[in-house]
C-alpha positions in Angstrom: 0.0 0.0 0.0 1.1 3.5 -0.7 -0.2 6.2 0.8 1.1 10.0 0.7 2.0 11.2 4.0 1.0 15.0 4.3 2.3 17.9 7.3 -1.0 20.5 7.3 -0.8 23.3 9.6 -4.4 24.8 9.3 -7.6 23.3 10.5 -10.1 22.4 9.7 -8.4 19.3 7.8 -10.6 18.7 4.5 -10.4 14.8 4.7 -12.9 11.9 4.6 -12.4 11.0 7.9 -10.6 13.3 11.2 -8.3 11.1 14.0 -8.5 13.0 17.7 -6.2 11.6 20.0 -7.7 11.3 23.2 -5.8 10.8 26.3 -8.0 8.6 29.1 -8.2 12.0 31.7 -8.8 14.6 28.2 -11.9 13.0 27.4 -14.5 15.9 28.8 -12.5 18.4 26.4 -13.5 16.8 23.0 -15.4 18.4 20.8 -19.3 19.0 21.6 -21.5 16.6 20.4 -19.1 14.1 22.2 -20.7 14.0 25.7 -19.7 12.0 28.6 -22.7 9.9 28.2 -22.4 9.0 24.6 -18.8 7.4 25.4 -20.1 5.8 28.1 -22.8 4.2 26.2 -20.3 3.1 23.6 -17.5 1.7 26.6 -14.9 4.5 25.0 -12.7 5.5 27.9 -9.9 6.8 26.2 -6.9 3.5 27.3 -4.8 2.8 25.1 -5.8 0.9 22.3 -9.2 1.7 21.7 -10.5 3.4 18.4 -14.6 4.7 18.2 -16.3 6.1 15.1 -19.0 8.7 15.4 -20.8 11.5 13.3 -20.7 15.5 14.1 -22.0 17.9 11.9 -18.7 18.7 9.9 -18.0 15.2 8.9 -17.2 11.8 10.7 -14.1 11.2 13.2 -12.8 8.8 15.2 -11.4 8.9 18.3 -8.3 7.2 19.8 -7.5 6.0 22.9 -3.8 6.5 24.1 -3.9 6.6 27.9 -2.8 8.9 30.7 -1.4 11.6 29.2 1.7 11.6 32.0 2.3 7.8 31.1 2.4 8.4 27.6 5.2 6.7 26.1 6.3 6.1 22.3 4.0 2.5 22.4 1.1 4.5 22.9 1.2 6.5 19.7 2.5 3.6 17.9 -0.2 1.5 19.0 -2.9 4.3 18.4 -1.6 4.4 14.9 -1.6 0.4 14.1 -5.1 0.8 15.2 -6.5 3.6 13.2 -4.9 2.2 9.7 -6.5 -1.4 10.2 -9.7 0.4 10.5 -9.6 2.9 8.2 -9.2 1.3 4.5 -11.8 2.4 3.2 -11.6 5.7 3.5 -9.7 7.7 0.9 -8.4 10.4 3.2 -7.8 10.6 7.0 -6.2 13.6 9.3 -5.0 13.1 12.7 -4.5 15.8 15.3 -2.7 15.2 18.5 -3.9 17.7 20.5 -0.8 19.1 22.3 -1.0 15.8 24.0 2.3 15.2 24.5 4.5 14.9 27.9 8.3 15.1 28.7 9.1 11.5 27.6 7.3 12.3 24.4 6.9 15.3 21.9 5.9 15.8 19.1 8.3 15.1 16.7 8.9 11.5 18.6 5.1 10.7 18.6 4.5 11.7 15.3 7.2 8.9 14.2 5.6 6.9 16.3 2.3 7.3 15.7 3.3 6.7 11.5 5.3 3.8 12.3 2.5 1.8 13.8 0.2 3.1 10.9 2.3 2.3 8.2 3.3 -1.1 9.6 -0.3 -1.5 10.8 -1.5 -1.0 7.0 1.0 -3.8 5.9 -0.4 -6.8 3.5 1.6 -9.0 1.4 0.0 -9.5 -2.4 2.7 -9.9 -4.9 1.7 -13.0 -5.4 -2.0 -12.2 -5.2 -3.4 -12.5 -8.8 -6.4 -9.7 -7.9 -5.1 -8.4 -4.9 -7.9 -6.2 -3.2 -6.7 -2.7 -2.9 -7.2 -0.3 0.1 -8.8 2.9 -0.9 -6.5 5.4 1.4 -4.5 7.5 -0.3 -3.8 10.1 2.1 -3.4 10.5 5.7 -2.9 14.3 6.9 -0.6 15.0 10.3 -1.6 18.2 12.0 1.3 20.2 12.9 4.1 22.3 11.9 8.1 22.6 12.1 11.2 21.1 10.5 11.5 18.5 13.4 7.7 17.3 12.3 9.0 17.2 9.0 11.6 14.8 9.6 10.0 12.3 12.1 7.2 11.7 9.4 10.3 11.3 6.8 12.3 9.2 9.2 9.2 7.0 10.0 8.3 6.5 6.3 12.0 5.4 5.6 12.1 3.2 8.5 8.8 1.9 7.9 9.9 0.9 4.3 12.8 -0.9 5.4 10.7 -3.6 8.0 8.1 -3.8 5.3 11.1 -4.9 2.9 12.4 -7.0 5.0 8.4 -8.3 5.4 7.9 -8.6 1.8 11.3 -10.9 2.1 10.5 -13.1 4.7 6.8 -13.9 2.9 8.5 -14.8 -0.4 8.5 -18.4 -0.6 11.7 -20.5 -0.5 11.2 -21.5 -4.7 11.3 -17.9 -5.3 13.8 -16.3 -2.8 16.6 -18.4 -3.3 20.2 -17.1 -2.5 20.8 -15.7 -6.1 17.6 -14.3 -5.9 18.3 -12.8 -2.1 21.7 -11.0 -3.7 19.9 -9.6 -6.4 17.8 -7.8 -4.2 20.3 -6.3 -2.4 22.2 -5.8 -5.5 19.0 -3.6 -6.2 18.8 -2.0 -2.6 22.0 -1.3 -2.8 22.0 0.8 -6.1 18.7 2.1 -5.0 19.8 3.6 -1.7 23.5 4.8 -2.6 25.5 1.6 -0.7 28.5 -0.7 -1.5 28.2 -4.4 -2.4 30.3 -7.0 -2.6 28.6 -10.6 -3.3 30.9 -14.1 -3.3 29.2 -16.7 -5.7 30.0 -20.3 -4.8 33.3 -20.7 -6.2 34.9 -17.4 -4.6 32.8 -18.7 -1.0 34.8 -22.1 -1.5 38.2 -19.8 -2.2 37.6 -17.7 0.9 37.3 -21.3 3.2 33.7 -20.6 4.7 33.2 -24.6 5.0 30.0 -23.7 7.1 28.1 -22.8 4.0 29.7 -25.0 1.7 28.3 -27.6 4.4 25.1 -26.7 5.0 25.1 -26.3 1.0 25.9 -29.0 -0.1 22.5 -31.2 -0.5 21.2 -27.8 -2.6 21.2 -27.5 -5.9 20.4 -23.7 -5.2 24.2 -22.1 -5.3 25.6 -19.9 -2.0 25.8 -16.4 -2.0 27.6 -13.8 1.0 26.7 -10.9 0.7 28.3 -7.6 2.2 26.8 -3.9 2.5 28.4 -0.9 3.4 27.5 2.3 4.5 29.7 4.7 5.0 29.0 8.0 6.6 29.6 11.7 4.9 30.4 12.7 8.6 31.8 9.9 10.4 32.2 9.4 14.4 35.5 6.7 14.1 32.7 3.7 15.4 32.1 0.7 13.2 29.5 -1.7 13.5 29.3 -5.1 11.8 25.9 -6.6 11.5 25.0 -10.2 10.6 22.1 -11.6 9.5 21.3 -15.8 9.2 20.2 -16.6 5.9 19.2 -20.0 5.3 16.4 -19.1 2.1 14.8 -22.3 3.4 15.3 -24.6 5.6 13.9 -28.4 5.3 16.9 -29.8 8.2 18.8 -31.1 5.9 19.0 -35.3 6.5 18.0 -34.7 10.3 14.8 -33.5 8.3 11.7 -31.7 10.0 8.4 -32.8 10.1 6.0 -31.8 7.4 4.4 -29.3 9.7 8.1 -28.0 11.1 9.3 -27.0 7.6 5.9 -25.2 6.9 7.5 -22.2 7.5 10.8 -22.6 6.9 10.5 -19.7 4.2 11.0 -17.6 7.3 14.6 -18.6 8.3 16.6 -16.0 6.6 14.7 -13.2 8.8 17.6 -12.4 10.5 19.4 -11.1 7.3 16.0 -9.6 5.6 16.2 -7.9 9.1 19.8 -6.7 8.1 18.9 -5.5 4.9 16.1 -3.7 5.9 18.0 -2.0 8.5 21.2 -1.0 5.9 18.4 0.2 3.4 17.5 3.1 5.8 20.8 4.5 6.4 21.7 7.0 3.8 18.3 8.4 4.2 18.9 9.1 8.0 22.5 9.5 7.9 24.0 8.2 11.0 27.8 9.1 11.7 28.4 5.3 12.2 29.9 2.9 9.6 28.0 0.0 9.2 28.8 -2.9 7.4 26.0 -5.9 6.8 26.9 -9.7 6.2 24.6 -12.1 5.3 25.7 -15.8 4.2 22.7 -17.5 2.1 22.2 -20.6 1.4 19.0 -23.7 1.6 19.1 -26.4 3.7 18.4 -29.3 1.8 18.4 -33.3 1.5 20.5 -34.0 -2.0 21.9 -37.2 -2.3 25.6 -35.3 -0.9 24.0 -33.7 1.8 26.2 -33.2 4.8 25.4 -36.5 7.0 26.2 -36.4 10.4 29.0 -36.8 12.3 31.1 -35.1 9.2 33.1 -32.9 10.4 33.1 -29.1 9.0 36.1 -26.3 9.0 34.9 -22.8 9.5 36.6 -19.8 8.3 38.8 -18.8 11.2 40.0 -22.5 11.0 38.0 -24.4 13.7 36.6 -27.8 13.1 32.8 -28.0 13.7 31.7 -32.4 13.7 27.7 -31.6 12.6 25.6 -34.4 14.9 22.4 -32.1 13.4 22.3 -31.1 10.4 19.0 -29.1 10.8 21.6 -27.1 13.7 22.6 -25.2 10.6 21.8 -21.7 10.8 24.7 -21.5 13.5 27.3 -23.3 10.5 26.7 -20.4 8.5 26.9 -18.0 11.1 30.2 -18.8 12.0 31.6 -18.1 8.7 30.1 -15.0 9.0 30.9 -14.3 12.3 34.6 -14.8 11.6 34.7 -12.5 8.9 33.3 -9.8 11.2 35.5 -10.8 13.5 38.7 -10.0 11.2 37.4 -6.6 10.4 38.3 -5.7 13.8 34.9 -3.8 14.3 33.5 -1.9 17.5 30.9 -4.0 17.8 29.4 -6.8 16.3 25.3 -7.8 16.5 24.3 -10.8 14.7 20.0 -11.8 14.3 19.1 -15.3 13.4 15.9 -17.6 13.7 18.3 -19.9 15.6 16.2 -22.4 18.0 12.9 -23.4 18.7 14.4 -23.7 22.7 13.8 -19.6 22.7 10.6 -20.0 21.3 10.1 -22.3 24.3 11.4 -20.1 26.7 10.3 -16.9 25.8 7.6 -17.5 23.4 6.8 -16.0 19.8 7.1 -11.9 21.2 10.3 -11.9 22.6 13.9 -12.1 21.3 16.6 -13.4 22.8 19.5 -11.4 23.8 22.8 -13.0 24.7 26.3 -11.5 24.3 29.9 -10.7 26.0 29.8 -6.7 26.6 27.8 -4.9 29.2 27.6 -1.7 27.5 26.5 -3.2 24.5 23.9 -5.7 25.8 22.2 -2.4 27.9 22.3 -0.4 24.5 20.1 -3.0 23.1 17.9 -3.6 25.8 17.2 0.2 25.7 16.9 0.8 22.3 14.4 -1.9 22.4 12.5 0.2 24.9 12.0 2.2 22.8 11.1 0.6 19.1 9.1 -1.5 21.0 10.6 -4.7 20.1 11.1 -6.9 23.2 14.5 -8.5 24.1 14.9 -10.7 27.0 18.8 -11.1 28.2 20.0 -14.5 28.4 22.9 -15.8 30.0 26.2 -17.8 28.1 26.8 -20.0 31.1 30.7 -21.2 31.0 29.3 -24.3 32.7 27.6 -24.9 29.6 30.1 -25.1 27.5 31.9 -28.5 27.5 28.6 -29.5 25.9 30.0 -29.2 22.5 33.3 -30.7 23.6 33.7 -33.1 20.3 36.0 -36.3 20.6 36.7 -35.1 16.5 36.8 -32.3 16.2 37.4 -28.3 17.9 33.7 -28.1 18.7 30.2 -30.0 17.8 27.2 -28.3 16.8 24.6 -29.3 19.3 24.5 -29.5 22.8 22.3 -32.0 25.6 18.5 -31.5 25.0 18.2 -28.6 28.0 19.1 -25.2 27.5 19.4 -25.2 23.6 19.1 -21.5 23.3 22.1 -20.9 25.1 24.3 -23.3 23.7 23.9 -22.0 20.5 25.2 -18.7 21.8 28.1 -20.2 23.1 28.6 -22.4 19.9 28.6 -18.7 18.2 31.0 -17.4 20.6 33.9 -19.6 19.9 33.7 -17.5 16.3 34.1 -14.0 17.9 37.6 -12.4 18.6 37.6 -11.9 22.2 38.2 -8.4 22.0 35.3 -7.6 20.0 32.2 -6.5 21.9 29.3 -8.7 20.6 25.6 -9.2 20.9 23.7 -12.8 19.4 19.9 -12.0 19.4 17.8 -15.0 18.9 14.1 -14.2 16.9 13.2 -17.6 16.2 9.7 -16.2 18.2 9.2 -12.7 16.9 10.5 -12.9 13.4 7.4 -14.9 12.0 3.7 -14.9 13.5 0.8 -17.0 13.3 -1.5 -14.3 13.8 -1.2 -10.6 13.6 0.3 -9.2 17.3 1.0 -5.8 17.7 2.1 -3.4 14.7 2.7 -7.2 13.4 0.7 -8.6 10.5 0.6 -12.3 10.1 3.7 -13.5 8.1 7.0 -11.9 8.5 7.4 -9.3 10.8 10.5 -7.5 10.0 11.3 -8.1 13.8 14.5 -6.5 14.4 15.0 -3.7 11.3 13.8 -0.8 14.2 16.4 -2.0 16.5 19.1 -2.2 14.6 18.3 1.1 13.0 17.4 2.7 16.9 21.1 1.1 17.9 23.4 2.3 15.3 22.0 5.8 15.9 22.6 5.6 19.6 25.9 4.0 19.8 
């Protein structure tokens, strides 16, 4: 969906349909014709979430519920948003006035991002491969207020918005159609697109380059490996550099430790972590961070051929450790490690890596929440509040050292699964033994978050694009 995003600074707005925002304790100050009565009769108290339609003379409006105005916090408007644009679809034009309510967490500026990041996410549908998809009929939706910092939250949300629904639209694609060569292309076009470096390894220079975790996981495709790097490099840069890696297994049937029919269902989602990565590196030049990033994201299937990795073969990584594979559907963390150990070598500030690793964080934390593990402080709290504030919840995990003579291998340097308790964690500490110890580093786990069975949130059903705000909220913090 498209929809023109306009700043007007004189009311009243000439739209279809006009959007109060109405705090729970503002609700005796709305307009007259809205009495105290009428929203009692129709259970409108103004909390957070809550959206009601009515008629006054000049037109019909709707108004929505945000909360206390002193509790308002950036979930409010974001919410109040979602809301409004799931509602609203048939409407060709819509205006929304705030009301000065703001507070001294929130101003304007902030809400109004806010407010358009949860309507623009909220108005998300995948139809490219819809042969009559059914189109909304909003074109425009109208933002009451004035300034240049007004200006920019609605052009910051729109760019950030565009990047999670990118990263949406790639997570939806099926496997057959998003293979690896497909995946690069895509950047290849992002890239060009948005003003950013790219360097892609086809199979042959990913075999010259040593990253046996690919070739592994590879080798029962007949869909070729790709690795792809972005760059963005600032026009005004602050010294930091910040590696970010994203799994990318295009699809993931286990390999010969194959899922069930109903576990690969939607395997199409297991490269979220690097759609989550290239939606985050698409928004950069637009907002222009002083930060270099750099974005890695190894791509390959996971398939059953008849030279599929078996286990108990034994694997060498890039930064020459010896992985024995006992689980060949434990394969997002083979990839990872090549990519880890590239990041690794580039001697970074930090390095942040997103994967749909394990069902064990599903279990633990369910299909909301992310799970945070990693080796610096500073880095782990800078997450934790940038997720705060996008919205998107992390939980902090530990990397027990007790833990990790699990994947002691009688083989080789390190096996790729641990005991059956704990699974989550292991994994992090398998992806540890590929990070310079040196290098801060954070491992978040969306296996939950980065596909959902039903729409949650600013979430539709289908890919989320769980993680692009964070990353994007990070790098401009850090």
């Amino acid at each position: 969906m498209t929809i023109e995003i306009k700043l007007v600074t004189k009311k009243p707005v000439k739209t279809q349909l006009h959007a109060l925002v109405t705090p729970s304790d503002k609700i005796l100050d709305l307009p007259a014709g809205i009495n105290k009565e009428f929203l009692e009769s129709r259970g409108f108290d103004g909390e957070a979430g809550q959206i009601l339609f009515t008629q006054l003379p000049e037109g019909p409006i709707a108004l929505l519920g945000v909360g206390e105005s002193e509790n308002l916090e950036h979930r409010n408007y974001r919410q109040a948003g979602t809301k409004l644009l799931r509602e609203v679809k048939n409407f060709r034009s819509v205006s929304v006035d705030f009301g000065g309510h703001f507070n001294k967490e929130v101003d304007q500026p902030s809400a109004t991002q806010a407010f358009l990041e949860g309507a623009l996410l909220g108005a998300y549908e995948f139809t490219q491969l819809k042969s009559k998809p059914k189109k909304s009929s909003l074109k425009t939706l109208a933002i009451v207020g004035s300034g240049q910092k007004v200006k920019k939250a609605i052009s910051r949300a729109e760019s950030i918005a565009l990047g999670v629904n990118l990263a949406r639209d790639m997570v939806n694609l099926p496997g057959g159609d998003l293979t690896p060569i497909a995946f690069s292309r895509k950047a290849t076009a992002i890239a060009k697109e948005k003003k950013l470096s790219i360097k892609i390894l086809d199979a042959a220079a990913i075999k010259k380059a040593k990253m046996g975790g690919i070739l592994g996981v590879n080798r029962g495709s007949t869909q070729q490996p790709r690795f792809v790097q972005l760059s963005y490099k600032p026009q005004k840069p602050s010294g930091k550099h910040l590696v970010l890696v994203g799994k990318g297994v295009t699809f993931d049937a286990g390999g010969l430790s194959i899922k069930t029919a109903q576990g690969m269902s939607t395997m199409k989602c297991d490269m979220g972590g690097a759609a989550a990565v290239l939606g985050a590196m698409s928004t950069l030049n637009e907002l222009a961070p002083s930060v270099r990033v750099t974005g890695l994201m190894p791509l390959t299937d996971n398939m059953l051929g008849g030279d599929a990795t078996r286990p108990g073969d034994v694997l060498r990584i890039k930064n020459g450790k010896t992985v024995e594979v006992l689980n060949t559907d434990a394969e997002g963390r083979l990839i990872l490690a090549d990519a880890l150990s590239v990041a690794s070598a580039m001697k970074a500030d930090a390095i942040i890596d997103l994967a749909t690793l394990t069902g064990a964080c599903m279990v633990a934390l369910g299909n909301q929440y992310a799970g945070l593990m990693g080796t610096d402080s500073d880095l782990i709290e800078a997450i934790e509040n940038s997720s705060k504030e996008t919205g998107e919840e992390v939980w902090h995990l530990p990397l027990p050292k007790a833990y990790r003579s699990q994947l002691d291998s009688d083989v080789a340097d390190v096996k790729n699964i641990g005991t059956n308790w704990g699974g989550a964690l292991t994994a992090g500490l398998f992806l540890k033994e590929f990070i310079s110890e040196e290098t801060p580093w954070a491992h978040i786990d969306i296996a939950g978050p980065a596909f959902a069975d039903s729409p949650w949130g600013e979430h539709p059903k289908g890919g989320t694009g769980f993680g692009v705000r964070l990353l994007v909220n990070v790098i401009e913090n850090l």
